[in-house]
C-alpha positions, 0 to 999 in steps of 0.5 A: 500500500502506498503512503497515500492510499494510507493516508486516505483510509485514515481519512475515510476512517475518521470521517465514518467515525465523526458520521457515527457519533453525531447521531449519539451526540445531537440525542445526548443533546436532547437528553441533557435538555430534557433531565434539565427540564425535568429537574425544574418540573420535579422541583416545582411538584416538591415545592407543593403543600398537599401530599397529594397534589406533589404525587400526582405532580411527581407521577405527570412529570415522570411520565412526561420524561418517559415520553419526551425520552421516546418520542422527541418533539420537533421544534414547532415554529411559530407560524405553525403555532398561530396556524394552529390557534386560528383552526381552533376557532372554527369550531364556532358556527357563528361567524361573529364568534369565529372572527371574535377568536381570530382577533384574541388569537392575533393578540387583539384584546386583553390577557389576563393570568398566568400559565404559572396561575392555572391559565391565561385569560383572553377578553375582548370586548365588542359591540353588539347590537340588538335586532331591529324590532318586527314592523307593526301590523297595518291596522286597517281603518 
């Protein structure tokens, strides 16, 4: 074998060796991610009071890691959030209901809460008028 013959299956060697581990690298990635997230979460259910509550907390978290660790997310980008939110609001029938969500969806109107609080509270407030009353019957003289 010549030198350079060598030289290029060293180099095809160590470029197969780099391919291999990428995979174990980017998952060792998403798995440190994860413990780090469930850390935060097992720490927030121990803070909680009722014996419980923290169980129940403690049992979500868990089970959540299991899933996380089984089935990964793939980031969601924003656009697809929003995308999302607003086909949420066609399960109103009423148009007016259904431009009413769209609105709070493109941030119209006023938040209240916190996801921390138990949930986010979204109000707008809008004019409605009442119909206009039957015309009277002809009263024939």
């Amino acid at each position: 074998m010549s030198l350079s013959n060598v030289s290029f299956t060293r180099h095809c060697l160590a470029a197969a060796a780099i391919a291999l581990t990428l995979p174990a690298w980017a998952q060792g990635t998403a798995k440190t991610s994860t413990d780090s997230r469930y850390q935060q979460e097992r720490a927030a259910c121990a803070a909680m009071s009722s014996p419980e509550a923290r169980t129940n907390c403690l049992r979500d978290v868990g089970a959540a890691r299991q899933q996380a660790q089984r089935q990964p997310r793939a980031p969601v980008s924003q656009a697809e959030l929003q995308r999302n939110a607003l086909q949420r609001c066609q399960v109103h029938t009423i148009a007016e209901d259904r431009e009413v969500c769209e609105r709070m969806v493109r941030g119209e109107g006023d938040v209240s809460g916190s996801v921390s609080g138990g949930g986010q509270i979204r109000s707008i407030e809008t004019t409605v008028f009442p119909p206009a009353p039957p015309p009277a019957p002809a009263v024939a003289v």
